[in-house]
N, C-alpha and C positions, 0 to 999 in steps of 0.2 A: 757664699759665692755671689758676686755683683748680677747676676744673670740671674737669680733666684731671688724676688723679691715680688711680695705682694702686691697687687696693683694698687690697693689704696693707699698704702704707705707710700709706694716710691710717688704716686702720681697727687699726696700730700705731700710732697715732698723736693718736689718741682719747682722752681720761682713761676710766681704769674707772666704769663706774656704779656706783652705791651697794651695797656687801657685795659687787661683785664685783671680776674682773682680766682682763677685758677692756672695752673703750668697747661704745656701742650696737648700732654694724654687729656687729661679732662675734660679740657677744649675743645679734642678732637672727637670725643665720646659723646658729650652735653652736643655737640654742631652736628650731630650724625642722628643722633634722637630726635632733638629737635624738626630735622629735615623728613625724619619718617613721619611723624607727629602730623604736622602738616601736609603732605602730599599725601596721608592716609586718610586724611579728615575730609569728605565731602563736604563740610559745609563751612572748612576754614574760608574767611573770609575771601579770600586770593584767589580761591579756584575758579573756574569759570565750568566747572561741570555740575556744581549744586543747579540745585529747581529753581533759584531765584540769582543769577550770578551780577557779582557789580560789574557798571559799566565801568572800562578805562575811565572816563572822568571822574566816575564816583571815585574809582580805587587813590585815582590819584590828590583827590579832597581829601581823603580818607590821609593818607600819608603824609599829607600837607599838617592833619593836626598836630597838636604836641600836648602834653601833659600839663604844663602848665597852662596852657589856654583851656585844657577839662574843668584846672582846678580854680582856675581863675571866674570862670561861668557855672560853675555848679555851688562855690563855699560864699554864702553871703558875707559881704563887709570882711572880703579878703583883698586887703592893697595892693600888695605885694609880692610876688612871689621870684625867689630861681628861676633863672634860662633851664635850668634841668634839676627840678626841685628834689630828683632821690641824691643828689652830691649834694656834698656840703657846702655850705657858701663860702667863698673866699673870692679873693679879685678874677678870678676867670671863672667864677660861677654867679655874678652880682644878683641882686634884689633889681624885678623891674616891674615900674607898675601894671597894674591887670588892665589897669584903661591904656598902657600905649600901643600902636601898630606894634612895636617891636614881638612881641607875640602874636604870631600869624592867629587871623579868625578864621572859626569854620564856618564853612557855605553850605546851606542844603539847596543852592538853585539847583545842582545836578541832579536833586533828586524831586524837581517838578516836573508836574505832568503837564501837556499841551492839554486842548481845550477837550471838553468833551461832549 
């Protein structure tokens, strides 16, 4: 019976939806966990009810980083890296260098103190 099928077969069994690699049920299971995960966690970054919460400008530094600019500032005598180094490179993923703007920098001013 098409109404009688295991959840992980049929929902292995799905095409991926678009930009992703799993189909909709999965999607829709993985984005539901996800979303408790977080609004359960006190101390996920994001919230503002932890003991210590970022400010709006921190949050938004924070969002402003990318991966590549982590891995560009932490791997010595790293040239080069992907706009999104877990794809694989090809013409819409190029090699850019670690020293150009094109890779936004992080800022800690948000997080200086005034005088004391």
């Amino acid at each position: 019976d098409v109404d009688d099928i295991d959840l992980y077969t049929g929902g292995m069994a799905e095409k991926p939806i678009k930009d992703g690699l799993v189909g909709p049920t999965f999607a829709c299971i993985i984005s539901d966990q996800f979303i408790r995960l977080k609004r359960g966690d006190r101390f996920w970054y994001e919230n503002d009810s932890g003991p210590y919460p970022f400010t709006k400008d921190q949050l938004r530094e924070i969002h402003h980083t990318t991966l590549s600019r982590i891995l560009c500032d932490t791997i010595p005598d790293l040239g080069s890296i992907q706009k999104w180094p877990l794809r694989k490179f090809d013409t819409n993923n190029p090699r850019l260098p670690c020293s150009s703007n094109t890779i936004p920098r992080f800022s800690l001013a948000e997080w200086e103190e005034g005088d004391i």
